[in-house]
N, C-alpha and C positions, 0 to 999 in steps of 0.2 A: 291733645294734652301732652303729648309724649313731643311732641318739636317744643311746647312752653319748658317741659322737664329738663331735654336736652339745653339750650338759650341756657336755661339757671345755671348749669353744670361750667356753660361755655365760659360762660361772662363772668364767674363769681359769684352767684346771686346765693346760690340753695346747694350743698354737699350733701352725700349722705353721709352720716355718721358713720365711725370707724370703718370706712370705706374698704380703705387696703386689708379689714381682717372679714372681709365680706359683709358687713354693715350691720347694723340693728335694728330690725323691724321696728318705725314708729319714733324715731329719733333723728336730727337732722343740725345741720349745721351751716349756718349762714356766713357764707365766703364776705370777701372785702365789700362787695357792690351791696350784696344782702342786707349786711348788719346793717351800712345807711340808709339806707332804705327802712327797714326797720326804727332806726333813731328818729327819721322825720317822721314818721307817724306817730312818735312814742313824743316830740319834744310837739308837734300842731295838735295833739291831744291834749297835751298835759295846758298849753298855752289856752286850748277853747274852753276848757273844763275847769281848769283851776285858775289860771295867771290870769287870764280875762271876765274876772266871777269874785266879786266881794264874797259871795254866801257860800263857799266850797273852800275845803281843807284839804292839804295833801297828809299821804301815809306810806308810810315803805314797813310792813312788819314782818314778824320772823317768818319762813318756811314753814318749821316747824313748830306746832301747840301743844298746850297742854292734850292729851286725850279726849279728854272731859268738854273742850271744845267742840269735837265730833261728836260727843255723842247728843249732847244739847241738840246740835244743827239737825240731826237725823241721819249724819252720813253714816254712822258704823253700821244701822240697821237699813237702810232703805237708800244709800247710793250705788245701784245692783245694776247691773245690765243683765240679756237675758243672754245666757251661754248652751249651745248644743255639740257637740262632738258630733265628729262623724268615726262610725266602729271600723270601717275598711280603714281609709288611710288616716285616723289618728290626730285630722286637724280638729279646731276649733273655728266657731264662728257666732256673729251677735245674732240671735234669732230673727230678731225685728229687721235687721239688714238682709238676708236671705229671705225673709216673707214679701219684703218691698222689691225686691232684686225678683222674685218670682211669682210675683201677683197673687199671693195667695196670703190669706189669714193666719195672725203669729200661732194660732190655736190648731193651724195644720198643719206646720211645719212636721212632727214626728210622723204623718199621715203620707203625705204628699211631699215635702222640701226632698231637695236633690243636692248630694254637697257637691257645689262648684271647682271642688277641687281633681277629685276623683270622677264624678260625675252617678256613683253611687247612691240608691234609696235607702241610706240606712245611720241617718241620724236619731242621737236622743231625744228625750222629752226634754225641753228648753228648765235652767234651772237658774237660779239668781248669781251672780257672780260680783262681788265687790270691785269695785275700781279704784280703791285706794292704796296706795304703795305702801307697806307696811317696814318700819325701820327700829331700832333698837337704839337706844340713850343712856349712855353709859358704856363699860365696860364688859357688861355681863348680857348675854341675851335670853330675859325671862319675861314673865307677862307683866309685871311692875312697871319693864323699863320699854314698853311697846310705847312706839308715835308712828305718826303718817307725817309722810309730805301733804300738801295742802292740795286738796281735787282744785280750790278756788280760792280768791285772794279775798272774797268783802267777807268770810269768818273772820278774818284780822283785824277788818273797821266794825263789827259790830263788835267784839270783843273790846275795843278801844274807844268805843263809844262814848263814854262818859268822860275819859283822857281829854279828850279832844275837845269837847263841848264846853269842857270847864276849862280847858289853857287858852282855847283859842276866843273863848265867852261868845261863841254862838249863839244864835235864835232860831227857833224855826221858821221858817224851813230852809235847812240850808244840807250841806252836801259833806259827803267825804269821798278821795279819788283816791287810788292805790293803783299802779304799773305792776305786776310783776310776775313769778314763774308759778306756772300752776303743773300738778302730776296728775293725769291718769291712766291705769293700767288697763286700756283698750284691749277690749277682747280681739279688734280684727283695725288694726288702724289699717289707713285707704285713703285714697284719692291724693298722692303727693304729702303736703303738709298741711291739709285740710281738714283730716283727723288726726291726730301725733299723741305720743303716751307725754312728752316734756314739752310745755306752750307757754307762753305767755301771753297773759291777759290785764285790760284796762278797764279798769270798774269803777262805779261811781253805785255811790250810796247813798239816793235823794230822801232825808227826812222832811217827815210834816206831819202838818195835823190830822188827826185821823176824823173820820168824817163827821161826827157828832157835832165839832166844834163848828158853832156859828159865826160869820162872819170872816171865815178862812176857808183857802182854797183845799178844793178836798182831794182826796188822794187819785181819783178819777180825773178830774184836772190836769193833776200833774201829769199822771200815766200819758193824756194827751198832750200836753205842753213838750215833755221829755221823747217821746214817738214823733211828731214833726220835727222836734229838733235838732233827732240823729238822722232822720237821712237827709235832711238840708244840709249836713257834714257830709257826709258819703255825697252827697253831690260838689261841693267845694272842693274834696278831694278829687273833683276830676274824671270820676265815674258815670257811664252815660246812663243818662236818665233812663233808658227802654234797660237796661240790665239790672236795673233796681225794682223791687217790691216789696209790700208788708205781706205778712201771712200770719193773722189772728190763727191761735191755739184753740184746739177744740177743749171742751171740758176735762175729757176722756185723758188728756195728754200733758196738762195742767200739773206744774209739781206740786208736792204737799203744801211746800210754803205759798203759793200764789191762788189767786184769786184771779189775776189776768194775765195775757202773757201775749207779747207779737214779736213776730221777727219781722228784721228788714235781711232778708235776700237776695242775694246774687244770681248771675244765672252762668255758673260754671260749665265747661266747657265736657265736666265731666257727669251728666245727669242733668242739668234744668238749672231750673233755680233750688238755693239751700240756702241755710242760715250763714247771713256775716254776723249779725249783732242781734241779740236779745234783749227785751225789754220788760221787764215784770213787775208785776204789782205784786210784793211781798208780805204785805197785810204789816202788824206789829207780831208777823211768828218770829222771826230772829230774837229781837231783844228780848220776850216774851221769855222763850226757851232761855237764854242765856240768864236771865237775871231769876229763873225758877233753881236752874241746874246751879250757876255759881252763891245763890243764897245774897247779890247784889243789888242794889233798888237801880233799876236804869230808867226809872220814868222821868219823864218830865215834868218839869212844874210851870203852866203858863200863868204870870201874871196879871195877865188882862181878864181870864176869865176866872184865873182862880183853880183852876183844874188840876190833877195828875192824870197823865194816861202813860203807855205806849204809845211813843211816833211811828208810824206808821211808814214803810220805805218803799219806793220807787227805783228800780235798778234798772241801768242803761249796761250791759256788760258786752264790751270785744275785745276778739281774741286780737293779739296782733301780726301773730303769724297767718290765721286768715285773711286777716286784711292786705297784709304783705303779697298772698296770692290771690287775691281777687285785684290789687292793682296791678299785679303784670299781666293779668291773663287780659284784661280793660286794656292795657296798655298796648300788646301785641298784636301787629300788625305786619301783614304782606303784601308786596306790593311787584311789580317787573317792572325791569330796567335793563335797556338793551340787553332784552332775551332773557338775563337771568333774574331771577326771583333774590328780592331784596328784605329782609327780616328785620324792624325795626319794633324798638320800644319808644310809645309815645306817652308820657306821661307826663302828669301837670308839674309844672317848675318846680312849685314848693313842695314834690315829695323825690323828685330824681336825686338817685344818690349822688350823681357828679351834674355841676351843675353847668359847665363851660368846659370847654376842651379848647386850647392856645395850641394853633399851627405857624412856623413858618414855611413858606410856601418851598422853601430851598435851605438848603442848611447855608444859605448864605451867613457871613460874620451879622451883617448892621441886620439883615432879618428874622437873627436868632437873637440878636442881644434886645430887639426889641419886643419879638416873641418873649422871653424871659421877665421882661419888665412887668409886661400885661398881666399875665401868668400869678407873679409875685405880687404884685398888684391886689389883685383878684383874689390869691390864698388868702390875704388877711383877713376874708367877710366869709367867703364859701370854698366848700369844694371842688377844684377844679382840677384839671391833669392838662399835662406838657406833653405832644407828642411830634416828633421830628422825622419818623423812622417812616418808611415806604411811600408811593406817590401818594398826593394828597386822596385822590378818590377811595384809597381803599382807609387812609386815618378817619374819613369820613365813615365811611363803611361801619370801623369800628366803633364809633361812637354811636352809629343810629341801633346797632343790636344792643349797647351797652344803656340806652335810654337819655340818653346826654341831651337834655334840650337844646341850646348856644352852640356852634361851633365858630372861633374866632380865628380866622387866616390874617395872616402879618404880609404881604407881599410887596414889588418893589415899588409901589407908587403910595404905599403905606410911610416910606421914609421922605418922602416930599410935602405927602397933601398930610400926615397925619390922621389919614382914615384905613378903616379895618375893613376886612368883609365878615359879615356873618349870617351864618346858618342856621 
């Protein structure tokens, strides 16, 4: 993991935040190579999800909500992680993280856990700790003017739920998608930018019928229909089949709102396999809550059978900075070449942030002006980079760490025959 870390730093990919004032635990910042990278996952999601899907709406909404949105959803009271100190050196830590980290049961950690930092037996009893960023609105800081940043993005589409149904005059079963930044205040963020306190995440919000109704696909369905048809994406993106899997949720682990819950998994370089993307069956608790606590009718009314109920929602959610590092670490490859060890990123075309790199072979005049043409050519549809600067083998070099699929050389028999070389 620590040569992927280093790569990100080299090439642009992944910064630490406020680096030069010694950085911020759980905060990160994606250089020139990174953000594209980022963008193509964020514009082949938006296009599989929403652009390519009559029955899916997009949503971009605020950051920050009413309060009263929290507290509906269950976060002010039950979005907790478990938090234990350690007495010697004064750090903190996620209980559940150190019990898994040390094979032992979250219920012995005060007994038995060992703080990893110190190496000390003298942690607390594990205690609930919120993970919501807590922020003030307005000029004044009192409990009136209390908000959070959002832990997650679909409180904005269920809050918006009736907006949307009635501008856009949907049916069920159909969808809502939202991109964008989610906060939380990570007791022990870890593993790179696989846990982080600032993420952003890609959610979809599948409405339907809830089971009663006859002659409609029931919310079990979907769960299945929605569960093969993320990681046949995660497959399209390029990721090898043997580093992928689901992992069905035990009861025990199940959030309040769900009824079902699987991940599709990676198998990071740093522990096994973990979650890329969650999938849950959310029951009708969202709207349920929302339309109890705001005093609004969010049901639906089918005309076919005559009904009102609660829809009932199926949620596909990725983060996309996980995703962002689950394709490089997929992508990262070593290889020898006369003697020395050669570091390349190989990744699938449509997510490489550059997508071509224009050589000419010689800073010749006719092999640069027609290096320049190619080049210019080429900017107007993708991203691509010009480089003229040291022998060709090492432009090459820099491109194969950079993940650059195409490399396109202009040499002298390029001004005769009108053909190129490529890599």
């Amino acid at each position: 993991m620590d040569k992927i870390v280093s790569l990100c730093k080299r090439k642009g990919y992944i910064f630490q935040d406020s680096e030069i004032y010694n950085g911020l635990n759980g905060f990160w910042d994606f250089g020139p190579l990174g953000v594209e990278l980022k963008n193509n996952i964020k514009r082949i999601w938006w296009r599989d999800i929403v652009h390519r899907r009559e029955d899916v709406a997009g949503l971009d909404s605020s950051i920050i909500n009413n309060p009263k949105v929290w507290e509906a959803s269950g976060h002010i009271n039950s979005f907790t992680d478990p938090l234990v100190d350690c007495r010697n050196c004064k750090q903190r830590f996620r209980a559940d993280h150190l019990a898994e980290d040390q094979s032992i049961a979250e219920s012995e950690i005060f007994e038995k856990g060992q703080c990893p930092a110190c190496g000390k037996k003298e942690l607390t009893e594990p205690k609930a700790f919120n993970l919501m960023f807590k922020t003030f609105v307005g000029p004044v800081e009192q409990d009136a003017s209390v908000a959070y940043l959002r832990p997650e993005t679909c409180q904005g589409i269920f809050i918006n739920y009736n907006n949307i149904r009635q501008s856009s005059r949907l049916k069920l079963p159909f969808g809502i998608a939202q991109i964008g930044k989610a906060f939380r205040n990570e007791v022990n963020p870890r593993n790179f930018i696989f846990r982080s306190r600032e993420f952003e995440q890609m959610e979809l919000e599948w409405f339907c019928y809830p089971p009663r109704i006859e002659e409609q696909q029931s919310p079990d369905d979907w769960f299945e229909y929605w569960k093969k048809s993320r990681m046949e994406w995660h497959l399209k993106m390029g990721i090898q089949k043997d580093n992928l899997r689901y992992r069905d949720h035990e009861a025990t682990e199940l959030s309040h709102y769900a009824k079902a819950a699987v991940d599709v998994e990676y198998n990071f370089p740093f522990g096994g396999f973990k979650e890329l993307e969650g999938i849950a069956y959310r029951t009708d608790f969202d709207l349920k809550q929302h339309s109890q606590v705001s005093g609004k009718d969010m049901q639906y009314f089918d005309e076919q059978s005559g009904q009102k109920f609660f829809a009932h929602v199926i949620e596909p959610s990725l983060g996309v900075d996980r995703m962002a590092l689950a394709l490089i670490c997929d992508a990262y490859q070593e290889d020898e070449q006369e003697g020395q060890t050669r570091v390349y990123l190989k990744f699938s075309p449509a997510v490489a942030p550059v997508k071509a790199a224009v050589f000419p072979l010689t800073k010749d005049e006719k092999l640069v002006g027609m290096a320049r043409k190619i080049y210019e050519r080429l900017q107007e549809d993708y991203l691509v980079t010009y480089d003229e600067s040291g022998s060709i083998g090492r432009r090459y070099r820099r491109q194969d760490e950079a993940g650059t699929p195409f490399c396109i050389t202009v040499d002298f028999d390029s001004s005769e025959d009108q053909t190129v070389t490529i890599r």
